[in-house]
Each structure stands twice: as structure tokens, then as C-alpha cells.
N, C-alpha and C positions, 0 to 999 in steps of 0.2 A: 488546445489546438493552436497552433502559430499563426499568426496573423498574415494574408499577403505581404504586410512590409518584412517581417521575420521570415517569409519563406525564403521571398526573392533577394533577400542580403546574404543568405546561406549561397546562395549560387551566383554572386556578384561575379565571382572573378571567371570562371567557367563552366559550364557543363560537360562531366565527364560522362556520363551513363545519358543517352538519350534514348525513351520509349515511344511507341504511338502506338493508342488505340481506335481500331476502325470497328465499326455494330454494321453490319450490313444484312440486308434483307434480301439479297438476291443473289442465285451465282453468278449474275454477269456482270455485279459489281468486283467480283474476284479481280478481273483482268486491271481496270482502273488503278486498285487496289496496291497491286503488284510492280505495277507501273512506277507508281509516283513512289514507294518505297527503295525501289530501288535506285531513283533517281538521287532521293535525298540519303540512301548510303553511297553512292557517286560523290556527292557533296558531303558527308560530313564523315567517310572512312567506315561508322560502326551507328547500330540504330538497330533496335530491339521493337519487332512489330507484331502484336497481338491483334488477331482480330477472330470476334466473335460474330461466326456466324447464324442467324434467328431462322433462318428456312431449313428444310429438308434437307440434310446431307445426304446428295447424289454422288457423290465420291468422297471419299478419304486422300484420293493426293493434293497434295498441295507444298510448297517451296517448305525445305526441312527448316530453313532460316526465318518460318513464320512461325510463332507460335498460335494454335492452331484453337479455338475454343468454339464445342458446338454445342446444342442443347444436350445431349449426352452425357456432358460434366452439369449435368442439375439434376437433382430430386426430382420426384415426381409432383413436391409443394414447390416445386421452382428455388429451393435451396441448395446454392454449392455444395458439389460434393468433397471430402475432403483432399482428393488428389487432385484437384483445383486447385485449393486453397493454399494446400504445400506446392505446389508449382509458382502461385502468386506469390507467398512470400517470400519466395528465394529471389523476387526478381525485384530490385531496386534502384532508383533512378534517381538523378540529380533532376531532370525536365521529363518530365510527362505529359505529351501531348493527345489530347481527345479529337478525334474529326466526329465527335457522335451527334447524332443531331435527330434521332429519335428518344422517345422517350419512356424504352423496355426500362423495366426495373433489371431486371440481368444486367445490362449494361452498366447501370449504374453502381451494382452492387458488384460489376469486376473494378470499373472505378475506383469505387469507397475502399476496395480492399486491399489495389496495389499500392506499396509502399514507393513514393516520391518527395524530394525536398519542396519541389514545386509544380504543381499540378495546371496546365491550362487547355482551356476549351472552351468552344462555343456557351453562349447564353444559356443556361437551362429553361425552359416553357414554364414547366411547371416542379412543384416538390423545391426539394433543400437544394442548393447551389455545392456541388462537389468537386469544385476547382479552385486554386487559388485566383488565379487570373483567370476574367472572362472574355470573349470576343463575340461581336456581333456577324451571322451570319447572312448575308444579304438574300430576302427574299426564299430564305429559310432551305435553301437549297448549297449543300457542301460540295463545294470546288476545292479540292486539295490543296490544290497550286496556291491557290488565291490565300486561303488560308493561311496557310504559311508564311506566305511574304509577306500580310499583314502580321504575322506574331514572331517573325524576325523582325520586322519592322519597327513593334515596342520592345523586343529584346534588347535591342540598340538602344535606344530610350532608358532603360534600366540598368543599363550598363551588363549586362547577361551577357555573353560572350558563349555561341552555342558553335559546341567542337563533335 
């Protein structure tokens, strides 16, 4: 496995493929959701947004530009199913960004599974740390924005250049 310093010299010079994944537990995080993605493809032209949602799917629509994950794509042991799996692995990214900040094992396990040069997220609680770079979430409560502008903020630092 490559080291944070081996990940983040891979993606010195820019980042071409940028993901974010969102775990949300409620439909009325959907709107937020939607919101701030859209704003950071305003900003950065192209950005690939997974979000898995843990509640009761009360609708199937949703923006065709999200990729879309409910409990549906799991077994009934809670294991990906494999049209998942081949879905995940077609999707690769130079920065992968986590707003996760629970701590479902599905989430983790779409995590572990999509392929990225550099992977960053929030602190994990608990279990194995599945990102390269970590960030502190204040008061354990995810503000997107704020997020962000802190992990632009070391991106710069790193010399990362996120396009």
C-alpha cells in the first residue's frame, strides 16, 4: 500500500479526476447535498459525486449526474453486490474526497473499494484509518464548505493543484 508521501507526489502536479463521497442518513440531507456539489462543479468544471444513501429509499429520482448508492446494492449479509462493485471499479480518480463522518461499515467499504491515487477524509472514530490524508472535523459535525476550504487549504501546502 503507498504511503501518504507516495500517494500525494503521484498527484503533485494536478488533479485530473476529482470524486466526493457523501453517507447521509436522511432525505433532507439530499438538498445540502446537491447544493454544495454543484457549486464545487461551478468551480472546478467536472467532479464525480457518489452518495450513499442509509435510509429508506422514498424515491428513485435523483440528479442523473450523481451516482446514486442505496442499500439495494447490498446483500442481505451487508455485502456488495456485484453490480456495485463493477460500477466502483470503472470509477478512478487522481483526489477522492470523504465528507463521511459516520461510522456504517458500507460506507467504509465503498471507501476501501473505490480506486483513487489519493484518498482524503475526515478523522475516522474508530476501526482502520481509510484515507490517505486525514482532517479534523470540528465538534464532529460536517459543514461541507468548511471542509473544503480547509482541504484546499493543505492542498496548497502540498503542492496539489486540484483542477
Amino acid at each position: 500500500m503507498p504511503t501518504p508521501k507516495d500517494a500525494t507526489s503521484e498527484v503533485a502536479k494536478s488533479t485530473q479526476r476529482v470524486g466526493m463521497f457523501f453517507c447521509i442518513e436522511k432525505q433532507d440531507e439530499l438538498d445540502s447535498v446537491y447544493e454544495f456539489v454543484n457549486q464545487i462543479k461551478d468551480e472546478l468544471g467536472s467532479v464525480t459525486a457518489l452518495v450513499f444513501y442509509l435510509g429508506k429509499s422514498k424515491t428513485d429520482q435523483h440528479p442523473e449526474d450523481i451516482f446514486w448508492i442505496d442499500k439495494k446494492a447490498f446483500n442481505l449479509f451487508g455485502h456488495m453486490k456485484s453490480k456495485l462493485k463493477n460500477k466502483l471499479q470503472k470509477q478512478t480518480f487522481d483526489l477522492f474526497i470523504s465528507f463521511v463522518t459516520c461510522d456504517a461499515k458500507k460506507c467504509a467499504g465503498i471507501l476501501k473499494f473505490t480506486g483513487a491515487r489519493l484518498k482524503v477524509g475526515p478523522r475516522q472514530m474508530q476501526g482502520k484509518q481509510i484515507v490517505d490524508i486525514s482532517l479534523t472535523v470540528p465538534n464532529g459535525r460536517m459543514d461541507y464548505s468548511e471542509f473544503y476550504q480547509q482541504l484546499t487549504f493543505y492542498m496548497k501546502k502540498l503542492k496539489i493543484k486540484i483542477q
